[in-house]
Backbone as XML, in Angstrom:
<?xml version="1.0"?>
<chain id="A" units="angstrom">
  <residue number="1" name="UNK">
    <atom name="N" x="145.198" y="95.739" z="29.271"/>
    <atom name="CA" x="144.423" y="95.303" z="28.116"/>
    <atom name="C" x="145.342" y="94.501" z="27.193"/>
  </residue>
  <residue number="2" name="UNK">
    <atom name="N" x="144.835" y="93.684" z="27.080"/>
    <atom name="CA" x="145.246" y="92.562" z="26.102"/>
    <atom name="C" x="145.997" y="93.309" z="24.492"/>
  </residue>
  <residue number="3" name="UNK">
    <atom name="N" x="147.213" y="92.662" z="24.041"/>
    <atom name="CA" x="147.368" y="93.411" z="22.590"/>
    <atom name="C" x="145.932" y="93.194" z="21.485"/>
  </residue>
  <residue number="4" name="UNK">
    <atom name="N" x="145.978" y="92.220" z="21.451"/>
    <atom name="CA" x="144.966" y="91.319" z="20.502"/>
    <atom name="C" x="143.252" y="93.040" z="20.735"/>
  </residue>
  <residue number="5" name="UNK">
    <atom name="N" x="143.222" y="92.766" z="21.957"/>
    <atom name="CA" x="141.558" y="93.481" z="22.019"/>
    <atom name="C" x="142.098" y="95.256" z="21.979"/>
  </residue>
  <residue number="6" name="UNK">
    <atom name="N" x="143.025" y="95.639" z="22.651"/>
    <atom name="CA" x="143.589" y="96.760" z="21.758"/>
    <atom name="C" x="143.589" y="97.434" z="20.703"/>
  </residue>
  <residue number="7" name="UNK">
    <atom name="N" x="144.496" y="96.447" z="19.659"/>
    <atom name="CA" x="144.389" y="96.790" z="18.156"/>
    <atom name="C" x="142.869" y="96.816" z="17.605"/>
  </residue>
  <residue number="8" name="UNK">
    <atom name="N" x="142.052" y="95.468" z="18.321"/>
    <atom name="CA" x="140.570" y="95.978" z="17.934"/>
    <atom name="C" x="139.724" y="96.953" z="18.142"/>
  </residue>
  <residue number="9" name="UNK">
    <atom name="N" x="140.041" y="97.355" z="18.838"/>
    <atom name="CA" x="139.678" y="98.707" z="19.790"/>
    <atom name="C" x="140.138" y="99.815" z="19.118"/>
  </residue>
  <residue number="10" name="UNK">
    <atom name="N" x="141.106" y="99.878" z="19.053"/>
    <atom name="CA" x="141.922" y="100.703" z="17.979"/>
    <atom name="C" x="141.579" y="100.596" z="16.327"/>
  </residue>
  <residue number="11" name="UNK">
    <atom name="N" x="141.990" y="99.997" z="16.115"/>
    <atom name="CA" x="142.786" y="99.941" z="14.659"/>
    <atom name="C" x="141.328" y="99.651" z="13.615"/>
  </residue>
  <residue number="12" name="UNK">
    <atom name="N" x="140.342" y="98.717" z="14.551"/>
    <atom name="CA" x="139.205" y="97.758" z="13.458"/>
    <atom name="C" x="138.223" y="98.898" z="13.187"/>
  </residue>
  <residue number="13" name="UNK">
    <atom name="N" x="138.174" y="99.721" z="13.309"/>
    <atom name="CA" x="137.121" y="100.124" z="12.769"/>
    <atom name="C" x="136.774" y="100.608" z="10.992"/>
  </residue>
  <residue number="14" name="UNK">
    <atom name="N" x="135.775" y="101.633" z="10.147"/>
    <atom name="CA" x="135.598" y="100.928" z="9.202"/>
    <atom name="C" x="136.829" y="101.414" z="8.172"/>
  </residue>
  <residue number="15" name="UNK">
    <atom name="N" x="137.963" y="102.073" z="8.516"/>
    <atom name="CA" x="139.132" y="102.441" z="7.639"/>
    <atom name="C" x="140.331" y="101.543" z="7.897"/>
  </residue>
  <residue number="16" name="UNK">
    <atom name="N" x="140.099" y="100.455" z="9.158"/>
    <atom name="CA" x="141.263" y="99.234" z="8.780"/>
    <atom name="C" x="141.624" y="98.843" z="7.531"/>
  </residue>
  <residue number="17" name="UNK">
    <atom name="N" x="143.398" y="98.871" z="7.636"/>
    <atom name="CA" x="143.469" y="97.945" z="5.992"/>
    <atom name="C" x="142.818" y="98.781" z="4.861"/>
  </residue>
  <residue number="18" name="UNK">
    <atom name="N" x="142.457" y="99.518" z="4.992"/>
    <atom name="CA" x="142.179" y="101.093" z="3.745"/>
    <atom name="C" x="143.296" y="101.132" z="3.262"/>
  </residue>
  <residue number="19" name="UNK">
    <atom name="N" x="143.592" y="101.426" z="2.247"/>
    <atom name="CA" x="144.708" y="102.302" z="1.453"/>
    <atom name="C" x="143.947" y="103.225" z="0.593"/>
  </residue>
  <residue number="20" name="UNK">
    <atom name="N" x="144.362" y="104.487" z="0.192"/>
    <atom name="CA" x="143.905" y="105.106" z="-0.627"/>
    <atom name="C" x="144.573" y="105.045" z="-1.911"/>
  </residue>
  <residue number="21" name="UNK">
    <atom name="N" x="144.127" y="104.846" z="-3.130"/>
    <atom name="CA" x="144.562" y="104.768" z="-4.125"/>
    <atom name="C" x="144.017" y="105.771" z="-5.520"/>
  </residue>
  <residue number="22" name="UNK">
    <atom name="N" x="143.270" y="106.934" z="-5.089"/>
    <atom name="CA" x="142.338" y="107.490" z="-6.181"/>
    <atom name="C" x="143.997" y="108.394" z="-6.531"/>
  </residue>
  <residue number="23" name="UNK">
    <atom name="N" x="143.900" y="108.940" z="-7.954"/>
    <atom name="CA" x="144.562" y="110.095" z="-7.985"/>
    <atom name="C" x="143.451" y="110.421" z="-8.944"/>
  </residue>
  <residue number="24" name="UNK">
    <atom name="N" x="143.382" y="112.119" z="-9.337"/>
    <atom name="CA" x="142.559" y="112.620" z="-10.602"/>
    <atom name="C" x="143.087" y="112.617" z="-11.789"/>
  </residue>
  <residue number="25" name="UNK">
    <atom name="N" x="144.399" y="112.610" z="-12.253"/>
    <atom name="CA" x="145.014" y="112.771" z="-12.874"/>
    <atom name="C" x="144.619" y="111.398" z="-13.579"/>
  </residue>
  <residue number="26" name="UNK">
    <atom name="N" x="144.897" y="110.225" z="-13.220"/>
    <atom name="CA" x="145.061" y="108.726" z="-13.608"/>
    <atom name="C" x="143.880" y="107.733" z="-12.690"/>
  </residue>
  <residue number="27" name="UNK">
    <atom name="N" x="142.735" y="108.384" z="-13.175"/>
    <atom name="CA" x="141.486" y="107.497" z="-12.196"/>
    <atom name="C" x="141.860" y="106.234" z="-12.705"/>
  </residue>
  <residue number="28" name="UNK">
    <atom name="N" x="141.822" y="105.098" z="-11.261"/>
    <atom name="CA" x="141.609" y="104.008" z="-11.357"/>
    <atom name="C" x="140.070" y="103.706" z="-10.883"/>
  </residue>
  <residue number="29" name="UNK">
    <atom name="N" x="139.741" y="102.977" z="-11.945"/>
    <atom name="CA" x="137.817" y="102.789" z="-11.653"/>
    <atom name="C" x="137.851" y="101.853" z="-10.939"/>
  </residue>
  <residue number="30" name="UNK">
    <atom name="N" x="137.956" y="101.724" z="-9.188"/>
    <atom name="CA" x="137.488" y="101.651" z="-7.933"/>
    <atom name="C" x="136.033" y="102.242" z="-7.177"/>
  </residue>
  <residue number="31" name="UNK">
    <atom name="N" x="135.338" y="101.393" z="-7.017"/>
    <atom name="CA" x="133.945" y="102.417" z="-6.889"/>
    <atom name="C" x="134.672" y="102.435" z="-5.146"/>
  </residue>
  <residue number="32" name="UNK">
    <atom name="N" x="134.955" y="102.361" z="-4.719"/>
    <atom name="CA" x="135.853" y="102.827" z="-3.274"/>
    <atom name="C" x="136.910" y="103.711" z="-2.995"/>
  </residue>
  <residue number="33" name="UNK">
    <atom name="N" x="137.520" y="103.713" z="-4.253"/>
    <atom name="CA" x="138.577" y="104.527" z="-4.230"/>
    <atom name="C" x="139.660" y="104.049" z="-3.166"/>
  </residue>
  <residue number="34" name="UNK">
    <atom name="N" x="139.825" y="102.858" z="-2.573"/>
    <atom name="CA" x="140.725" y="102.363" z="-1.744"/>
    <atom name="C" x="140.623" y="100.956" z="-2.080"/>
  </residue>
  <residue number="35" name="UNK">
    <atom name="N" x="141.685" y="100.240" z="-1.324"/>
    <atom name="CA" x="141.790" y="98.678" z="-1.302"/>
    <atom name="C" x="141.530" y="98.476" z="-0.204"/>
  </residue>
  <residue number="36" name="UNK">
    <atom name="N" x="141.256" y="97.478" z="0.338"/>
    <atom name="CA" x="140.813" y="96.697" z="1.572"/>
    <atom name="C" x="141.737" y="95.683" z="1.322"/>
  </residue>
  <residue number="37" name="UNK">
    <atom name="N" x="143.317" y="96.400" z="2.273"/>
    <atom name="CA" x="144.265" y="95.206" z="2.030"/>
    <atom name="C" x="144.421" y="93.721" z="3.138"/>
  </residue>
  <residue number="38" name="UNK">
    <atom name="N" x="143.212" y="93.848" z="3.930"/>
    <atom name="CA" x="143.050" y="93.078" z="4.630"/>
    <atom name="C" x="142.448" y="91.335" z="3.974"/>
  </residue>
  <residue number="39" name="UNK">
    <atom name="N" x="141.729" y="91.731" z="2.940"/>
    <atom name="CA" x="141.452" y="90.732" z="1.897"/>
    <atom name="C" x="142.166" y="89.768" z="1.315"/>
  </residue>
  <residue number="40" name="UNK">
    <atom name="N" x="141.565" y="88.909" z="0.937"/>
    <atom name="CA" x="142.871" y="88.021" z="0.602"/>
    <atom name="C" x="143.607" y="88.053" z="-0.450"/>
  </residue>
  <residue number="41" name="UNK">
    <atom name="N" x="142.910" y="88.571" z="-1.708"/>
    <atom name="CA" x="143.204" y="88.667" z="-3.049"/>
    <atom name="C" x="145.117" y="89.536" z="-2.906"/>
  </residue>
  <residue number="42" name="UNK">
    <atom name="N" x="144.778" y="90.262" z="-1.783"/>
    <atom name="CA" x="146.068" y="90.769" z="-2.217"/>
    <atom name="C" x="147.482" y="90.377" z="-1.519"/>
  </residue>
  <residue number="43" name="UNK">
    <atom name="N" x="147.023" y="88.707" z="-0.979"/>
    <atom name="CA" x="148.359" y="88.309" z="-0.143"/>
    <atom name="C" x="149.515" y="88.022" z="-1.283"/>
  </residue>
  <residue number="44" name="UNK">
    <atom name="N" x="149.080" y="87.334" z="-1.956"/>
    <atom name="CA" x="150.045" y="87.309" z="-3.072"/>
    <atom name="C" x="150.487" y="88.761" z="-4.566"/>
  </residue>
  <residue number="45" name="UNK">
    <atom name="N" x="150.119" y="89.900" z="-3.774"/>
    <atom name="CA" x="150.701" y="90.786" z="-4.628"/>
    <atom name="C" x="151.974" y="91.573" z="-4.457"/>
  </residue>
  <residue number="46" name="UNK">
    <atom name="N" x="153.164" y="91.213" z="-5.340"/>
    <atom name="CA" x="154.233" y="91.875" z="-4.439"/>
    <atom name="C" x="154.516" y="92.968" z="-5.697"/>
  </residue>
  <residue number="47" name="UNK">
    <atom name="N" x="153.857" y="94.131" z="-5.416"/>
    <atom name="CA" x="153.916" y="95.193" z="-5.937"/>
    <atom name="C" x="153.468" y="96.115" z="-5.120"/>
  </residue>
  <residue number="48" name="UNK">
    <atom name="N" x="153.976" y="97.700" z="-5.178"/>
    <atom name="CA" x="153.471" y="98.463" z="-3.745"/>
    <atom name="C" x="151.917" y="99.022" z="-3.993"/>
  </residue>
  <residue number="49" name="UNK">
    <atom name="N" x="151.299" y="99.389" z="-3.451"/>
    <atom name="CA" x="149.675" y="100.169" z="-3.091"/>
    <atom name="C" x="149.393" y="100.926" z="-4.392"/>
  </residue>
  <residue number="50" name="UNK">
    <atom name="N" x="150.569" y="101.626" z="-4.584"/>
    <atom name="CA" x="150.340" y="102.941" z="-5.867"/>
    <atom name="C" x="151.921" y="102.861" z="-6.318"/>
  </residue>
  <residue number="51" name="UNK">
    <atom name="N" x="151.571" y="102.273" z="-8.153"/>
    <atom name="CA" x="152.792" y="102.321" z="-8.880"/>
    <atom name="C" x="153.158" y="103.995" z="-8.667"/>
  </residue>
  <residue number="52" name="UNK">
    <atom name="N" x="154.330" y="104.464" z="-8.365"/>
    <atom name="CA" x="154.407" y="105.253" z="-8.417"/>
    <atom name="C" x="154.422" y="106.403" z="-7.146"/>
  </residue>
  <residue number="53" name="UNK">
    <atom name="N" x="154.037" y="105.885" z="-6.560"/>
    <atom name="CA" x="153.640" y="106.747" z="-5.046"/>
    <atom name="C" x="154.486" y="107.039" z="-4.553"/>
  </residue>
  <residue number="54" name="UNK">
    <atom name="N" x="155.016" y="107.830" z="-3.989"/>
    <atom name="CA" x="156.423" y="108.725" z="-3.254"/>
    <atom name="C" x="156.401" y="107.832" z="-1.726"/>
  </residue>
  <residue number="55" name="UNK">
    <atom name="N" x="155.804" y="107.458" z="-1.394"/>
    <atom name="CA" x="155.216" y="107.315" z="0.725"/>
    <atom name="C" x="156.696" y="106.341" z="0.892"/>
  </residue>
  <residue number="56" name="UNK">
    <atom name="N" x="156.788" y="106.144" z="2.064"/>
    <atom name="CA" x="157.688" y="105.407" z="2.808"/>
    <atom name="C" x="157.245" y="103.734" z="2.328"/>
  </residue>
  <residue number="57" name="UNK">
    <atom name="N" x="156.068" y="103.946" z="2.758"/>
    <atom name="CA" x="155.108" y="102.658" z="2.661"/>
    <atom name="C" x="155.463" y="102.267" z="1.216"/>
  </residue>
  <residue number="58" name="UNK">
    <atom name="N" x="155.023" y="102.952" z="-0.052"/>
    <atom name="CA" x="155.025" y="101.998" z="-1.260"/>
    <atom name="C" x="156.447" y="101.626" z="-1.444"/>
  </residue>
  <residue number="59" name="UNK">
    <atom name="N" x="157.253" y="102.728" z="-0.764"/>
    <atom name="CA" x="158.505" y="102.430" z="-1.791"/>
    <atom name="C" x="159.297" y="101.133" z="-1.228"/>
  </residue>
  <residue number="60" name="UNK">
    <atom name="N" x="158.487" y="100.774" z="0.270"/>
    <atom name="CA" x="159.966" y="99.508" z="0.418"/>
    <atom name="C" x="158.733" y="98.303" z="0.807"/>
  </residue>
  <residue number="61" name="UNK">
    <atom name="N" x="157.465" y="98.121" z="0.962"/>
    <atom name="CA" x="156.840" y="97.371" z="1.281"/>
    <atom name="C" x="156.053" y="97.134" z="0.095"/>
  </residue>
  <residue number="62" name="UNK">
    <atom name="N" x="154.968" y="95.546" z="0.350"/>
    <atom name="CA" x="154.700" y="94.941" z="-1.057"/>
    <atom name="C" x="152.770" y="95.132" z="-0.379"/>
  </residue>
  <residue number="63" name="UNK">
    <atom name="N" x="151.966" y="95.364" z="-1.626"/>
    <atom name="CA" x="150.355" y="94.684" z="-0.857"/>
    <atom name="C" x="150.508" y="93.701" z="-0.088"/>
  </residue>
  <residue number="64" name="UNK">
    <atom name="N" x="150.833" y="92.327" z="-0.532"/>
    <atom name="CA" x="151.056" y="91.154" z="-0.160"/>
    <atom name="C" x="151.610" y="91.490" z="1.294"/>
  </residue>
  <residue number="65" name="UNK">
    <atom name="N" x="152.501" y="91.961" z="1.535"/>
    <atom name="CA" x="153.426" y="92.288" z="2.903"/>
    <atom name="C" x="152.557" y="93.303" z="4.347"/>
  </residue>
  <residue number="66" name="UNK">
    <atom name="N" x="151.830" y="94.298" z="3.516"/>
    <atom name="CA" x="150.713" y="94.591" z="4.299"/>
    <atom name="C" x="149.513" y="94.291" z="4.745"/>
  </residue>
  <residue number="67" name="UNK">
    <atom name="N" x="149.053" y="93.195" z="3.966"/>
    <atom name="CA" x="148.173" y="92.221" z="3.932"/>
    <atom name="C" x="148.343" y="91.217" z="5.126"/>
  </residue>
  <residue number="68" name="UNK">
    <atom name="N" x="149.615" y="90.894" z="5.163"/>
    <atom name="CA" x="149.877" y="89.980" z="6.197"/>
    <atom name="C" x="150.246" y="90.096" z="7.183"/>
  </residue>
  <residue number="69" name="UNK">
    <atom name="N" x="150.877" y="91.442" z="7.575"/>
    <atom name="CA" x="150.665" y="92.527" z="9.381"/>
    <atom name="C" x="149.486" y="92.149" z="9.243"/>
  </residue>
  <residue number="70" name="UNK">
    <atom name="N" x="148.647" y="93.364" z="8.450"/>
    <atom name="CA" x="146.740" y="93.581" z="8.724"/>
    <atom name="C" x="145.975" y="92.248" z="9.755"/>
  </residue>
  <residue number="71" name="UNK">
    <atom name="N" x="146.291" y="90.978" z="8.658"/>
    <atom name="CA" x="145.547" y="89.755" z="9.310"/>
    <atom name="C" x="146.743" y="89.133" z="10.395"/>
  </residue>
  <residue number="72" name="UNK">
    <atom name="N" x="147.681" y="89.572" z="10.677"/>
    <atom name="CA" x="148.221" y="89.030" z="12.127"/>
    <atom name="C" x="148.434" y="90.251" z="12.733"/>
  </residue>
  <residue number="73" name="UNK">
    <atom name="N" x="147.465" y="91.303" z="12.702"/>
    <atom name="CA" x="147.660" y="91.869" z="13.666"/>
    <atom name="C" x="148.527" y="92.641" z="14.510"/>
  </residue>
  <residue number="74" name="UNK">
    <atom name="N" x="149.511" y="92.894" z="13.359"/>
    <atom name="CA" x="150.885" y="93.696" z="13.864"/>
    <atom name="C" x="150.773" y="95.067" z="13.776"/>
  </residue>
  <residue number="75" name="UNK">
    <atom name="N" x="151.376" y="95.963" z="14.533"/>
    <atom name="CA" x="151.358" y="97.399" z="14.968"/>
    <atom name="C" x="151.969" y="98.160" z="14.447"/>
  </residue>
  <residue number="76" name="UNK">
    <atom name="N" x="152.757" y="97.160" z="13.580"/>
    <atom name="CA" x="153.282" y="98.296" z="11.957"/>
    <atom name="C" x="152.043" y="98.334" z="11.424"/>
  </residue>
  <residue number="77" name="UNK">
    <atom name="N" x="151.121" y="97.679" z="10.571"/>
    <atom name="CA" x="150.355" y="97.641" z="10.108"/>
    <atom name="C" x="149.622" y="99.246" z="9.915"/>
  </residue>
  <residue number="78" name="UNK">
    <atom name="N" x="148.914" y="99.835" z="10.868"/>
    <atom name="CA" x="148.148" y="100.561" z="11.027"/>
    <atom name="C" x="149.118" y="101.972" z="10.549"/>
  </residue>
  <residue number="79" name="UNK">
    <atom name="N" x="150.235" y="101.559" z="11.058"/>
    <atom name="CA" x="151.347" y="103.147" z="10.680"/>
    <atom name="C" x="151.872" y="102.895" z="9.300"/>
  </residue>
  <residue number="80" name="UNK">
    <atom name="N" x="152.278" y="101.749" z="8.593"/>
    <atom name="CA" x="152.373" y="101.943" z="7.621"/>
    <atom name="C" x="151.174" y="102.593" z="6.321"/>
  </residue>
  <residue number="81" name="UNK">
    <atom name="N" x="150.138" y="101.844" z="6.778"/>
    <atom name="CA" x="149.067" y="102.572" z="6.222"/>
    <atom name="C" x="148.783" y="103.828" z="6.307"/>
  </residue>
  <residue number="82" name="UNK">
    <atom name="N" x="148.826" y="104.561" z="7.404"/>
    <atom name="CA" x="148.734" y="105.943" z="7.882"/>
    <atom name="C" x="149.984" y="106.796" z="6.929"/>
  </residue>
  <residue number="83" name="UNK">
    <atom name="N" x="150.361" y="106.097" z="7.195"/>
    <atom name="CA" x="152.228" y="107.106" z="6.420"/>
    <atom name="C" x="151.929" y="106.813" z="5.010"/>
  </residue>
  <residue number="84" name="UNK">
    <atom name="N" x="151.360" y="105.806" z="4.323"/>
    <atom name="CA" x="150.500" y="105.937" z="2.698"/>
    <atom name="C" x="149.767" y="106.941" z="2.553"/>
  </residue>
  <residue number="85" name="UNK">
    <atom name="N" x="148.733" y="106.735" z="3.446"/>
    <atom name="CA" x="147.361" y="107.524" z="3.162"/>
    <atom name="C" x="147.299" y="108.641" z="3.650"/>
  </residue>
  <residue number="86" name="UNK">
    <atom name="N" x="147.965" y="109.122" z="4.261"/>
    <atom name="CA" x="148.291" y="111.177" z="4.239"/>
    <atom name="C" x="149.387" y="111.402" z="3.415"/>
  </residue>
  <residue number="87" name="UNK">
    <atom name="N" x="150.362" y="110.395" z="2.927"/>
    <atom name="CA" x="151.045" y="111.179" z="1.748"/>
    <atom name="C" x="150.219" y="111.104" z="0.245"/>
  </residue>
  <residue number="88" name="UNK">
    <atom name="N" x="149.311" y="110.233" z="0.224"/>
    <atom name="CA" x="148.294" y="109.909" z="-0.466"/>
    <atom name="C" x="147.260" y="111.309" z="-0.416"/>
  </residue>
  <residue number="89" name="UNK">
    <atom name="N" x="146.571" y="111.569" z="0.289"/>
    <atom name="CA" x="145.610" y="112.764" z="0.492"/>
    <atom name="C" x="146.398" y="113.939" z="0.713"/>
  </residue>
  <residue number="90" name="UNK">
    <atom name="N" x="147.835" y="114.394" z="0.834"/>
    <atom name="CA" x="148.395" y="115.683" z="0.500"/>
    <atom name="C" x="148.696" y="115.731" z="-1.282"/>
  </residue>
  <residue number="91" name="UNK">
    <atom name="N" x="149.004" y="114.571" z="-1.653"/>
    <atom name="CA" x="149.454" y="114.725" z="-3.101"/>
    <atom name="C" x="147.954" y="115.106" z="-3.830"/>
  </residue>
  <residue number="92" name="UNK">
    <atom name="N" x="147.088" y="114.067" z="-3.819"/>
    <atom name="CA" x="145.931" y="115.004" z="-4.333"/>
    <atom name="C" x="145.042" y="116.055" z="-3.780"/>
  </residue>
  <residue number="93" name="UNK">
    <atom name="N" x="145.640" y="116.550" z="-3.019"/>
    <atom name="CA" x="144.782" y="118.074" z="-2.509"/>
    <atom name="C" x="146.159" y="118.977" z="-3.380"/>
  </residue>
  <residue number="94" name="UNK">
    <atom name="N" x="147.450" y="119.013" z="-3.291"/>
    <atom name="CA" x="148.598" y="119.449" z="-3.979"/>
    <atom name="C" x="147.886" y="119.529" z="-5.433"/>
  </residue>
  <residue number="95" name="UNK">
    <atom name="N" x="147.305" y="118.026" z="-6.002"/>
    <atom name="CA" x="147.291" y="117.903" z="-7.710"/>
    <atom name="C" x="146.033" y="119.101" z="-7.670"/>
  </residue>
  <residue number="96" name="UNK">
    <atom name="N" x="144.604" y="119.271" z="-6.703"/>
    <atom name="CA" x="143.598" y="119.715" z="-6.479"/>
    <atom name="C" x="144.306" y="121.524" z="-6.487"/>
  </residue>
  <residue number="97" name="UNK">
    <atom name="N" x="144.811" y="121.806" z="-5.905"/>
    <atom name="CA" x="145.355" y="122.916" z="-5.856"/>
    <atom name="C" x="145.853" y="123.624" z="-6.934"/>
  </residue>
  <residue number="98" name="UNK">
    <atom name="N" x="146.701" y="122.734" z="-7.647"/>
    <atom name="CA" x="147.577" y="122.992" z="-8.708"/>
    <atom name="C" x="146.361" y="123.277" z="-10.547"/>
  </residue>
  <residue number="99" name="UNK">
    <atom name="N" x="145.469" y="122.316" z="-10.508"/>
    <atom name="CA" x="144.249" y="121.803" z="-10.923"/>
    <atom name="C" x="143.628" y="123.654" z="-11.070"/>
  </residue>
  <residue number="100" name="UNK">
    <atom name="N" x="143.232" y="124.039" z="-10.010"/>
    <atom name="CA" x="142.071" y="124.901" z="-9.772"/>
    <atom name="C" x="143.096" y="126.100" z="-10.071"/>
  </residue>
  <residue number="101" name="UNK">
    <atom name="N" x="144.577" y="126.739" z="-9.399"/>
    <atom name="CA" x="145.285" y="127.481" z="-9.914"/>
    <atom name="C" x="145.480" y="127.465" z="-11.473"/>
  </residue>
  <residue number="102" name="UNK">
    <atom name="N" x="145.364" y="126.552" z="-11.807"/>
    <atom name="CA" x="146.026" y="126.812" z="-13.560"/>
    <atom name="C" x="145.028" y="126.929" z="-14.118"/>
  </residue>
  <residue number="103" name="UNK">
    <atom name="N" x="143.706" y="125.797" z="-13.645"/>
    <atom name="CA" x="142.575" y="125.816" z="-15.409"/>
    <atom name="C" x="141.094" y="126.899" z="-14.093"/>
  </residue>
  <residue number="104" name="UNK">
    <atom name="N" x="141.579" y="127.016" z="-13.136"/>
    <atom name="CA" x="139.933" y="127.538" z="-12.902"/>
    <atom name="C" x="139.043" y="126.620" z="-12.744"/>
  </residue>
  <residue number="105" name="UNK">
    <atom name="N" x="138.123" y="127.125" z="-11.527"/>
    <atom name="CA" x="137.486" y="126.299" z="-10.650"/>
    <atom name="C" x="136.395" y="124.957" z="-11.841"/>
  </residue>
  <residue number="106" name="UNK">
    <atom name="N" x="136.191" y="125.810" z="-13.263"/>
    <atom name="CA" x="135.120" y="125.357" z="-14.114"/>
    <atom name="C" x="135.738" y="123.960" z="-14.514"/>
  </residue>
  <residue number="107" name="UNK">
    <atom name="N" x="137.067" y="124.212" z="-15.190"/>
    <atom name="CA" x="137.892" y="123.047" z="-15.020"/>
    <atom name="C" x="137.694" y="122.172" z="-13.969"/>
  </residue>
  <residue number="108" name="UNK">
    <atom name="N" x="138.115" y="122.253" z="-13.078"/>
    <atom name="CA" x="138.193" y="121.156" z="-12.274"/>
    <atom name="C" x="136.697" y="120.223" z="-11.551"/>
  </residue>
  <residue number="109" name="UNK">
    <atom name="N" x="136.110" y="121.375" z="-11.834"/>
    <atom name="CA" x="134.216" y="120.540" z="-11.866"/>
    <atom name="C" x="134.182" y="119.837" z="-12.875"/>
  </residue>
  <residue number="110" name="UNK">
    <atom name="N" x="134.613" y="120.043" z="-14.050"/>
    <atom name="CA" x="134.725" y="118.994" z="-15.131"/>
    <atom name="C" x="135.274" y="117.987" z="-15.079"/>
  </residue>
  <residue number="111" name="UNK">
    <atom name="N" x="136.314" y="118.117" z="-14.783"/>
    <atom name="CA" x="137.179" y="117.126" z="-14.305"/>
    <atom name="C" x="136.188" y="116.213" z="-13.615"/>
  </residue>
  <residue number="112" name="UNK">
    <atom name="N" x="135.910" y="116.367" z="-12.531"/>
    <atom name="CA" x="135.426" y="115.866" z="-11.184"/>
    <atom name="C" x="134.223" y="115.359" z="-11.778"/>
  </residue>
  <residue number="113" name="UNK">
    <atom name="N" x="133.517" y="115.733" z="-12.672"/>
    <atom name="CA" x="132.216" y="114.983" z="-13.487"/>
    <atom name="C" x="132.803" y="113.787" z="-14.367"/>
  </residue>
  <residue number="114" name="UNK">
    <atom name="N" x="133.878" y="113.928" z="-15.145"/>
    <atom name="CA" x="133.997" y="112.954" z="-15.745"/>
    <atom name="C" x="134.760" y="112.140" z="-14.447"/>
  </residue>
  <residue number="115" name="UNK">
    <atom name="N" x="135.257" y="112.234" z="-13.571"/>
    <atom name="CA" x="135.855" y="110.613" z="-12.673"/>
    <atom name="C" x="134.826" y="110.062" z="-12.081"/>
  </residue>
  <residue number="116" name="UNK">
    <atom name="N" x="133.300" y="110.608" z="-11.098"/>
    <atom name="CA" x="132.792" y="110.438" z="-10.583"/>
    <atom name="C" x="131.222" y="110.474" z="-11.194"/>
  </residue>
  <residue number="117" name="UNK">
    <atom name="N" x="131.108" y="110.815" z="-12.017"/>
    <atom name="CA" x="129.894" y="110.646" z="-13.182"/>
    <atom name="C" x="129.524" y="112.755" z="-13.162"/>
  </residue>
  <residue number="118" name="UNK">
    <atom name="N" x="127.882" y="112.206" z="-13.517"/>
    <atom name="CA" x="127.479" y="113.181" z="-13.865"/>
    <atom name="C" x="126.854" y="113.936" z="-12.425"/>
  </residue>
  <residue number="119" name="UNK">
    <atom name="N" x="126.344" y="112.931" z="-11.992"/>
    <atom name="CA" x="125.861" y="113.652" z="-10.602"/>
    <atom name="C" x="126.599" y="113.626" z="-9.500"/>
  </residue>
  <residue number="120" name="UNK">
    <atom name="N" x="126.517" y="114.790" z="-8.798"/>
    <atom name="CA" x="127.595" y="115.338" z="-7.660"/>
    <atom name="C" x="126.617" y="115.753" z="-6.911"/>
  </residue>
  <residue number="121" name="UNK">
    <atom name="N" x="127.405" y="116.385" z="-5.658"/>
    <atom name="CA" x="126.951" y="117.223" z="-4.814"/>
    <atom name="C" x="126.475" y="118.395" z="-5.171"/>
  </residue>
  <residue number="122" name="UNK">
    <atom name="N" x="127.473" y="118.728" z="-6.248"/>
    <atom name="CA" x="127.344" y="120.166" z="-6.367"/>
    <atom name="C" x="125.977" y="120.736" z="-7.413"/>
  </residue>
  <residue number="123" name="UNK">
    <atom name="N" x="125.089" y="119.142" z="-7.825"/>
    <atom name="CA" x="123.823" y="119.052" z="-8.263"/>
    <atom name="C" x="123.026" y="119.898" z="-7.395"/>
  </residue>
  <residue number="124" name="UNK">
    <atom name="N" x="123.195" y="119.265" z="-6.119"/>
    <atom name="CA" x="122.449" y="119.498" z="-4.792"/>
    <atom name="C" x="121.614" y="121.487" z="-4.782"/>
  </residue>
  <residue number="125" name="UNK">
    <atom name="N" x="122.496" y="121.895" z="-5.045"/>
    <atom name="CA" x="123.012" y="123.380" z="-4.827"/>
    <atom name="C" x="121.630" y="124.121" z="-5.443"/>
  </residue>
  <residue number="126" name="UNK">
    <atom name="N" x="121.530" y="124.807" z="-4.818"/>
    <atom name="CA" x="120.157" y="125.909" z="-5.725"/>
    <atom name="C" x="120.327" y="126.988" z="-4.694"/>
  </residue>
</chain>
């Protein structure tokens, strides 16, 4: 199999070029809660995914730089993203943890109403 139909096979489906960027602590109002660094807007950004982010990924690579694996198709691409976005989703299940240990579960439903509005899932419930 061809590299090219591979990576499509692989890599394209609908979390290509995802980054996760939500934290609770410091909502950025993203109605996605990720970037789609496959886009163009972010070839020219040389700043990492998340000011601040601990990952392998933010600390030595630029948007701009992942942007441009993504659209040529390189096989870093997909692992650098991966190595973001689970150090990304352990830190806020960690902040989630830490959150619900200190203030109690009531807290953190509050919380979770003011980032995401008023209606939730947990509307659903009866």
């Amino acid at each position: 199999m061809k590299h090219k139909q591979w990576y499509q096979r692989r890599v394209r489906g609908k979390a290509a070029g995802k980054a996760y960027i939500f934290k609770l602590e410091h909502y950025i109002p993203n109605p996605s809660l990720s970037l789609d660094l496959i886009s163009s807007e972010y070839t020219r950004q040389f700043v990492p995914i998340v000011d601040g982010c601990g990952c392998f990924t933010c600390a030595r690579h630029t948007r701009g730089y992942l942007s441009h694996l993504l659209v040529t198709h390189e096989l870093l691409a997909p692992t650098l993203l991966m190595l973001h976005n689970l150090t990304h989703v352990r830190t806020v299940v960690n902040e989630t943890r830490k959150c619900v240990v200190e203030n109690g579960l009531g807290q953190y439903e509050r919380k979770l109403r003011e980032v995401f509005g008023s209606k939730t899932k947990l509307d659903d419930r009866q």
